[in-house]
C-alpha positions, 0 to 999 in steps of 0.5 A: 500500500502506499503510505500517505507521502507517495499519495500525495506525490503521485496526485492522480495517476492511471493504473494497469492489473496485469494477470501474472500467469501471461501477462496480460492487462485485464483492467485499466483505471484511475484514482488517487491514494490507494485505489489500485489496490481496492479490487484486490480488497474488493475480491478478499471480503466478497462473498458468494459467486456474484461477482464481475469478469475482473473480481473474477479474473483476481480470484482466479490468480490468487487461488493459483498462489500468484499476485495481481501485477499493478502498475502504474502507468502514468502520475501527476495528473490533474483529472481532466488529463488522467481521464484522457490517459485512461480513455486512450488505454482502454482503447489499445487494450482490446478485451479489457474487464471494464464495464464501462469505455473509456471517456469521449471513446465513441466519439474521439477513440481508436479509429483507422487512419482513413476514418479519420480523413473521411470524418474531417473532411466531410461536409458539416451539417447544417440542420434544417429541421429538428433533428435527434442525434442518436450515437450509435457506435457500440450498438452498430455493431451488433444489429441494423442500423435501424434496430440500433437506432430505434431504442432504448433512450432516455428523453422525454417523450414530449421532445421526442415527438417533436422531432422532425428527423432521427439521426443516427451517428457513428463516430460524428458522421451521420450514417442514417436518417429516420422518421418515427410514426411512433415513440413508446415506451421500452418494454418487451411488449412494445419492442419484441425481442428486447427487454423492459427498460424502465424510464427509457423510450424508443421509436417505431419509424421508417427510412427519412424520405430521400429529400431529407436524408441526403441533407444528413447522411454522410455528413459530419456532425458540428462540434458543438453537439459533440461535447468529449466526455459526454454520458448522453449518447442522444441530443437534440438541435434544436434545444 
């Protein structure tokens, strides 16, 4: 543990627990004082089997007779910067235990070069109705665009529905245009195949007309609605 003057020297600092028996980072974080060691305590007073892949993947070193590695990777930040270190790690370090991306990941993380050059360069959008922005990078992936885009959203329903155009963005370009017939609640009921979320809503819709998807589409969306570090993966433009 660190004694109270190396605290104070480290300030904020990111760390790296790194499994002994291949040496691989399975967890990136940030803190102050003696946080890195927190998930080794965290394991030793659990209880039971309800735990996550990292609390996991601890227990697992220590029942084999070995330590967690931790390192720290970087020292004497102030937050902003720390959160800006531990984003761009958690990026170069696919298969990570963390729960949660790094911060500003879907909108300023890894990209391949020529992403890059097709983002900048694209044309900014100029919004000509009242449009729902909708970042969809992690969800993309792993469905239609459509079925990322429809739910499960946290708004209010009255704003939703003044929306004129929904436009789901991959990394500040926008990919796809929609028009919602309807916004409902984000139950099993209502969206077959998924869960109920509670406090969240989605849409049932159909592609934008042409006229005003190709206003959009391709498009990049301006700065100013692409705050870095922000939790909300939704906004509107005309609020």
């Amino acid at each position: 543990m660190f004694t109270e003057e190396i605290s104070n020297k480290l300030k904020t600092y990111v760390y790296r627990l790194i499994d002994p028996r291949n040496g691989e980072t399975f967890y990136v974080g940030k803190g102050k004082g003696n946080r890195v060691f927190s998930h080794i305590r965290a394991e030793e007073n659990l209880e039971g089997d309800d735990f996550d892949n990292k609390l996991k993947r601890i227990r697992e070193i220590r029942l084999a007779g070995l330590e967690v590695a931790h390192v720290i990777h970087r020292h004497g930040m102030d937050e902003k910067t720390a959160f800006e270190v531990e984003s761009a790690l958690i990026d170069a370090y696919p298969g990570l235990t963390n729960i949660v991306s790094g911060t500003g990941a879907n909108e300023y993380g890894v990209m391949h070069a020529n992403e890059i050059i097709r983002q900048y360069l694209a044309e900014e959008a100029v919004f000509k109705h009242k449009a729902l922005l909708i970042n969809i990078n992690i969800s993309a992936s792993q469905s239609s665009v459509y079925e990322a885009t429809l739910r499960a959203w946290k708004l209010s329903k009255s704003n939703a529905e003044e929306t004129e155009v929904i436009l789901a963005t991959v990394k500040g370009l926008i990919v796809a245009a929609f028009v919602a017939d309807e916004w409902l609640d984000a139950t099993a009921e209502n969206f077959p195949g998924s869960e109920d979320i509670p406090g969240r809503i989605g849409f049932v819709g159909k592609e934008a007309p042409e006229e005003i998807a190709k206003l959009y589409v391709g498009k990049r969306v301006p700065n100013k609605y692409r705050k870095r570090g922000a939790a909300n993966p939704v906004r509107y433009t005309w609020k």
